[in-house]
N, C-alpha and C positions, 0 to 999 in steps of 0.2 A: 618570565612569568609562568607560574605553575597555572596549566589549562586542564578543565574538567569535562571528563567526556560521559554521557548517561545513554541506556536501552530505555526505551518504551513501550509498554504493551498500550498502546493508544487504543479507547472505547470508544464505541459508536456515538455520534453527539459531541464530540469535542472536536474544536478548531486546532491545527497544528501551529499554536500563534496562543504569544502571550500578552498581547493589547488585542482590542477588537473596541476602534472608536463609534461604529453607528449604532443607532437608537434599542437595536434588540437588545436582547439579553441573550449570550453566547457561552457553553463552557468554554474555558480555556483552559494550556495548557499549567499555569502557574496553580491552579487547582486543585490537580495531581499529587503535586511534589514543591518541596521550598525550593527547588531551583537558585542557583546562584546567578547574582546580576548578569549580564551580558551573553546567557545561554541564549543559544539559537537552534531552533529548529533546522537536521539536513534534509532537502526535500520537505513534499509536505504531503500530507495524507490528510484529502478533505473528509468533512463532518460526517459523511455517510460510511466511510471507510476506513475500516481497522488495523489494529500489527502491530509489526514493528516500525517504529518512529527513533531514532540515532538523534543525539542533540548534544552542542560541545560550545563551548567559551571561544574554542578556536577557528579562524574563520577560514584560514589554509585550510583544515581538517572536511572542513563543509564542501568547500569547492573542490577538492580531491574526493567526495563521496559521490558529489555529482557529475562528476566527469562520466563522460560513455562508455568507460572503461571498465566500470564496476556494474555489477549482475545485480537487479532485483527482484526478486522473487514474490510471486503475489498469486493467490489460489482466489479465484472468482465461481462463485456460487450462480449457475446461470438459470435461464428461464428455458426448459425443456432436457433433453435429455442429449450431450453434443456430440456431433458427427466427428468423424477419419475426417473426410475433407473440412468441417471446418476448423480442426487442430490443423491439417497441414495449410490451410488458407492462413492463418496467424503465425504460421511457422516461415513463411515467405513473405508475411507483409500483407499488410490490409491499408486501404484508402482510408482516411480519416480525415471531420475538419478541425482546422485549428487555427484560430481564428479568421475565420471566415476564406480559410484558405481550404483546398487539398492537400492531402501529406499522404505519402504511403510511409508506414511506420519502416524500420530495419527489419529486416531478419531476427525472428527470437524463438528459444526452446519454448514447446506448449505439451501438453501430455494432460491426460484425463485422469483424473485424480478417485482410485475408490472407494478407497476410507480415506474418511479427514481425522488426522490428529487429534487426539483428545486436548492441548492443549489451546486450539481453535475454540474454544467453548462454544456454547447454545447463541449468543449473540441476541440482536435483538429479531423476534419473531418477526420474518418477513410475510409469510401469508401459509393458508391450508394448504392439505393435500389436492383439496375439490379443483385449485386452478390448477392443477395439472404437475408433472415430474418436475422435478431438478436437477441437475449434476452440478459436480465441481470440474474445473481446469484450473492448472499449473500454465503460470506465465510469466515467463522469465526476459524482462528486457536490461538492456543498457542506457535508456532516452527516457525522459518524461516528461512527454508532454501533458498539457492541462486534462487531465479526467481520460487518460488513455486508455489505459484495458478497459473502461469500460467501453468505450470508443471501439476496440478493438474487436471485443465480445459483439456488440449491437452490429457492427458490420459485419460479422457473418451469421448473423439470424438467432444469436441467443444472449439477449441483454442481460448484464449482470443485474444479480439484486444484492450479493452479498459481497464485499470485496476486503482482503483480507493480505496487509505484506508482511510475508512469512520469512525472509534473509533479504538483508544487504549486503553484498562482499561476500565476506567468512564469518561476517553477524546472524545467526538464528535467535527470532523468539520462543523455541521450544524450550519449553520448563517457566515462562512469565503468564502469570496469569493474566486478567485482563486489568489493564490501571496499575500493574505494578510498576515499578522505575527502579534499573540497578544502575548504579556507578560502575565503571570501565577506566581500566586503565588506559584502554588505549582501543582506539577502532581499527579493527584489524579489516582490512580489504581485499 
């Protein structure tokens, strides 16, 4: 069986999900793009959170993405301006809950980011200057848990407002704008 693999610059407002059975009205991903029958979202990047999104016919291809083995990269736009200690606080692991549990995350790469990409675009206006600075960090893990970097940002004192996954693997979104969708021959990890 020939399987097809696609990139996603997924927009803010869309579900990584092509049913959405309760009563709202949701974008979805079939939206986007004509998608062929049996695509599946790898991972998922909720409504609030943009990037790269990988999706494939193949469901080996999926669970090999998700494995803890492969690197995703995700630059989080936070609320104030972030410390030395709290990059190296996320770089050792931060306490997070997950469902209703404690978790201390792995170990991950974190680095403060001071230009953003022009490829990141304008996104949707999160608020003025009047509520105060913001900065970007770079957050690189291998786990995903339910709404983690943000998770991970809010436990050391600066809640994401903008969250953005920038590589999967050896996948970069640099050069997709936002909503675009390329075809791949192959997810390279």
């Amino acid at each position: 069986m020939h399987h097809q693999h696609f990139m996603l610059h997924k927009p803010h407002g869309y579900l990584s999900q092509f049913i959405y059975e309760l009563k709202r009205k949701k974008k979805l991903l079939g939206e986007l793009y004509p998608f062929p029958e049996g695509t599946m979202a790898i991972g998922r990047l909720d409504e609030d959170s943009e990037g790269l999104l990988l999706l494939t016919t193949d469901g080996k291809v999926s669970e090999q993405v998700r494995s803890k083995t492969v690197e995703k990269e995700y630059y989080a736009q936070v609320d104030g301006i972030v410390t030395d200690e709290a990059v190296e606080q996320l770089q050792k692991g931060v306490e997070i809950g997950v469902n209703g549990s404690k978790y201390t995350t792995l170990p991950c790469k974190a680095k403060r980011i001071e230009t953003i990409p022009s490829f990141i675009g304008p996104g949707k206006k999160i608020r003025d200057e009047r509520h105060g600075p913001t900065s970007w960090v770079s957050i690189t893990v291998t786990e995903g848990k339910f709404r983690q970097v943000r998770k991970m940002t809010a436990a050391v004192g600066f809640p994401t407002l903008r969250l953005i996954r920038v590589r999967v693997g050896k996948m970069y979104l640099e050069g997709m704008p936002t909503g675009a969708v390329q075809e791949v021959q192959e997810i390279v990890l």
